[in-house]
C-alpha positions in Angstrom: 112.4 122.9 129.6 109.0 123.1 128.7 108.9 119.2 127.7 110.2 116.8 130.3 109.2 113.3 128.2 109.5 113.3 125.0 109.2 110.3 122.5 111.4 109.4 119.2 109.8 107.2 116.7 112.5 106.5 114.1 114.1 103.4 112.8 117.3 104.2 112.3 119.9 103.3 115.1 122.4 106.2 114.1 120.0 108.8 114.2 118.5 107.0 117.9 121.6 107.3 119.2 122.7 111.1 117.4 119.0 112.3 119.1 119.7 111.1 122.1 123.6 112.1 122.5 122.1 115.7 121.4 119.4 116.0 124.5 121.8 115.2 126.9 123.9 117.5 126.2 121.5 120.1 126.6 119.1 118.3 129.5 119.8 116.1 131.5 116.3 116.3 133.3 113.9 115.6 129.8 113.4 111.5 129.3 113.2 110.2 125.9 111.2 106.8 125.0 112.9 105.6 121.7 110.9 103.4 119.5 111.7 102.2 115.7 108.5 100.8 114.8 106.1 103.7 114.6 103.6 101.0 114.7 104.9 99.4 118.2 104.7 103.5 119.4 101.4 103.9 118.4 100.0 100.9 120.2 101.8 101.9 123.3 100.8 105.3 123.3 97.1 104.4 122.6 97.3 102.1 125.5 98.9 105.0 127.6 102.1 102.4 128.4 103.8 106.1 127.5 102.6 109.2 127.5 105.0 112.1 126.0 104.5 115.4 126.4 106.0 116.0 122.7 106.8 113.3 119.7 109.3 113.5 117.5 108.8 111.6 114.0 111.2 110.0 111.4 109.0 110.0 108.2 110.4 107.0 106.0 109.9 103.7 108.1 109.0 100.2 107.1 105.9 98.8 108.4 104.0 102.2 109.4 105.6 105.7 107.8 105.4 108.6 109.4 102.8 109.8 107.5 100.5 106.9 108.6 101.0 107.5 112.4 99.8 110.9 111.7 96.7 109.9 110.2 96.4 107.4 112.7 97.2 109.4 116.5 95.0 112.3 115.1 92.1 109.8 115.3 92.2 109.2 118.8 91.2 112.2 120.6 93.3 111.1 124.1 96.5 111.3 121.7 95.5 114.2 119.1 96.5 117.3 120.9 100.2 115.5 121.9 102.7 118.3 119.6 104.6 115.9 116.6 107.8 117.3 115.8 108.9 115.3 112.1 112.7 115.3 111.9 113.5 113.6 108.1 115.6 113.3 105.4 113.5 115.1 103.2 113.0 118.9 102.8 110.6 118.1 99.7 108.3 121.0 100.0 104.7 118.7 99.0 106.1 116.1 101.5 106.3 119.1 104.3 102.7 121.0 103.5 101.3 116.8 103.3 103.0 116.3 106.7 101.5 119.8 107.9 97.9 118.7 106.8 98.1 115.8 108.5 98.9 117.4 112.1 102.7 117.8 112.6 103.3 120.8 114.7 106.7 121.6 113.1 109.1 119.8 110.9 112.8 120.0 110.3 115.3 118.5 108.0 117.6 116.5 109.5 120.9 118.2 110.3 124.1 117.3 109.0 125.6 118.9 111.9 125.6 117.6 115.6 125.4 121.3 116.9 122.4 122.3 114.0 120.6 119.5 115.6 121.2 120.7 119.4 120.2 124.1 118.2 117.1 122.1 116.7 116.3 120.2 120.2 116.7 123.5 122.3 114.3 125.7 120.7 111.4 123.0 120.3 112.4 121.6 124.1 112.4 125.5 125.3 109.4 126.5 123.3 111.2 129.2 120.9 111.2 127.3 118.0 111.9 129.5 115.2 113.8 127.8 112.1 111.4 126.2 109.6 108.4 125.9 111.2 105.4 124.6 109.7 
């Protein structure tokens, strides 16, 4: 695998759990920091409590969106080259190119399907990450 720690910002405990069902079943070497509070993430990250190798990013969160950790992590040059992976709800194509401006390496709708999402995990975990990249 070409990322070994990886970190998932979303607030939803369903998904959390979905992620992390889906990347052990394809690697049980990678380690995955979970946080729900993009704001919590960023203040860890920025104090280098964790330090990922990749991020992957729910959009729609209360107290700091997705969107707004962008903005903020490109600011700080020790966190701005870290890839950001968004994995939302949304396939709205403004809410996609905004996301792209704002520094997210790929993004992908979130799967309805367990395998769609393992398929998801592999590629971007592996480095061949083909389907709907930015």
């Amino acid at each position: 695998m070409k990322y070994q720690k990886i970190l998932l910002i979303d607030d939803d405990e369903d998904d959390q759990e979905i992620f992390l069902n889906a990347l052990q079943d394809i690697s049980l070497s990678t380690s995955c920091a979970v946080f729900g509070n993009a704001r919590e993430a960023l203040f860890k990250l920025s104090s280098q409590e964790i330090t990922p190798d990749l991020i992957f990013l729910d959009l729609n969160m209360p107290l700091m969106t997705g969107q707004q950790f962008l903005t903020e992590i490109k600011k700080e040059e020790s966190l701005s080259e870290i890839p950001i992976v968004v994995l939302s709800t949304t396939s709205h194509a403004g809410t996609i190119e905004l996301s792209k401006q704002l520094g997210a390496n790929y993004f992908f709708t979130k799967p309805d399907r367990f395998e769609d999402l393992i398929d998801i995990l592999e590629s971007v975990l592996t480095g061949h990450v083909v389907p709907k990249t930015l």
